[in-house]
C-alpha positions in Angstrom: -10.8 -12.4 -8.3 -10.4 -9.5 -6.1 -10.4 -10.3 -1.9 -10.4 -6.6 -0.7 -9.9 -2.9 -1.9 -8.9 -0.2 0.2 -9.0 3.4 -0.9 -5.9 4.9 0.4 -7.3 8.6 2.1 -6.1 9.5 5.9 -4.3 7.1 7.2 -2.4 6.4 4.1 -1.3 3.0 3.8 -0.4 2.0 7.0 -4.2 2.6 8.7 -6.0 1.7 5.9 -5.1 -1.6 4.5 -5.3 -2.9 8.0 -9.3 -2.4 7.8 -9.8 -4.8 5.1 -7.4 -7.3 6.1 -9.0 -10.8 7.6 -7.6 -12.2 11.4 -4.8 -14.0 11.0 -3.0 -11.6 8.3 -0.4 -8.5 7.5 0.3 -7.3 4.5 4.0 -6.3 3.6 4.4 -3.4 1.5 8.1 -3.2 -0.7 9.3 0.3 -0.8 10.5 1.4 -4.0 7.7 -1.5 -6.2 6.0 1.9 -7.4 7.6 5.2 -8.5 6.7 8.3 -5.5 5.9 11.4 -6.8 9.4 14.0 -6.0 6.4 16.3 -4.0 6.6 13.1 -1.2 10.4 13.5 -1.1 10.5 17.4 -1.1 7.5 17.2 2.2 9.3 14.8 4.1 12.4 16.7 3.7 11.2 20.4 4.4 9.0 19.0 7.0 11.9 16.9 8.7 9.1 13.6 8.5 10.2 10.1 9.2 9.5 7.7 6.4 7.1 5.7 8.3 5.1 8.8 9.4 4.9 9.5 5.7 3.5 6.2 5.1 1.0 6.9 7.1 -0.2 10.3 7.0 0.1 10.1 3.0 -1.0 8.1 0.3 2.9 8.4 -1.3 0.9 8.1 -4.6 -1.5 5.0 -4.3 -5.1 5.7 -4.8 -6.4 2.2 -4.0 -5.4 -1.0 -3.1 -6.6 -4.1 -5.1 -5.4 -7.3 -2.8 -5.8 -10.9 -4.6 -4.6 -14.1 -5.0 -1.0 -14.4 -6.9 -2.6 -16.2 -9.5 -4.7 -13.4 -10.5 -2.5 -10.2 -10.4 -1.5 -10.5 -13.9 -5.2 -10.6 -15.1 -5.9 -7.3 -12.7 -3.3 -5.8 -13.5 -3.8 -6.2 -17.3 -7.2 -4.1 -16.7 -6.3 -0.9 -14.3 -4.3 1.6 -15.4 -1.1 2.8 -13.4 -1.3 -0.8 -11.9 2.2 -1.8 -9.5 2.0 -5.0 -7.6 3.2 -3.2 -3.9 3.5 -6.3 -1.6 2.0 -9.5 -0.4 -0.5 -11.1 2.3 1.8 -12.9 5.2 0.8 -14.2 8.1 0.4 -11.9 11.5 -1.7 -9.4 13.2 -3.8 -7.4 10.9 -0.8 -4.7 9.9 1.4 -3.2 7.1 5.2 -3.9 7.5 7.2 -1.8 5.0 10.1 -4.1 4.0 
C-alpha cells in the first residue's frame, strides 16, 4: 500500500520528498491540511523568515511522509497516529509546490 516514505529532517519538506519521488512527478503540499505548532509561527516571525524558507529549513511539524495511492489513505491513515492527508502526486519535475 505504501509507494514511498520520506522522514522529514534538513531540508524539511521541500528537499526531502523530492528524493523519493519517481521521474515524471511533484507532489503538492496544501498549507493549512495539518495544524503547525505556534513555535513555527513565533520563529518565522522573530526571525523575519519567508514561508517558503520555513518549509524548507523546517519540518513545520511532520515527522514523515507516507505517499500512496488515494484508494489507500483511509486504511493508513486508520493505523498511524497524528495521521493528516497533506497533498497529492501531480504530474511535473520531481518537486513540492505549496498550494
Amino acid at each position: 500500500m505504501i509507494k514511498g516514505l520520506a522522514h522529514i529532517t534538513g531540508g524539511g519538506l521541500l528537499e526531502n520528498i523530492p528524493r523519493i519521488l519517481p521521474a515524471g512527478t511533484n507532489v503538492e503540499i496544501k498549507r493549512g491540511s495539518w495544524p503547525v505548532l505556534p513555535i513555527f509561527e513565533s520563529m518565522r516571525r522573530i526571525g523575519n523568515i519567508e514561508e517558503e524558507e520555513m518549509f524548507r529549513t523546517f519540518n513545520m511539524g511532520i515527522g514523515m511522509v507516507i505517499i500512496c495511492a488515494p484508494s489507500n489513505a483511509s486504511e493508513i491513515a486508520a493505523r498511524v497516529d497524528s495521521c493528516y492527508e497533506i497533498g497529492r502526486v501531480t504530474d511535473g519535475d520531481k518537486r513540492v509546490v505549496l498550494v
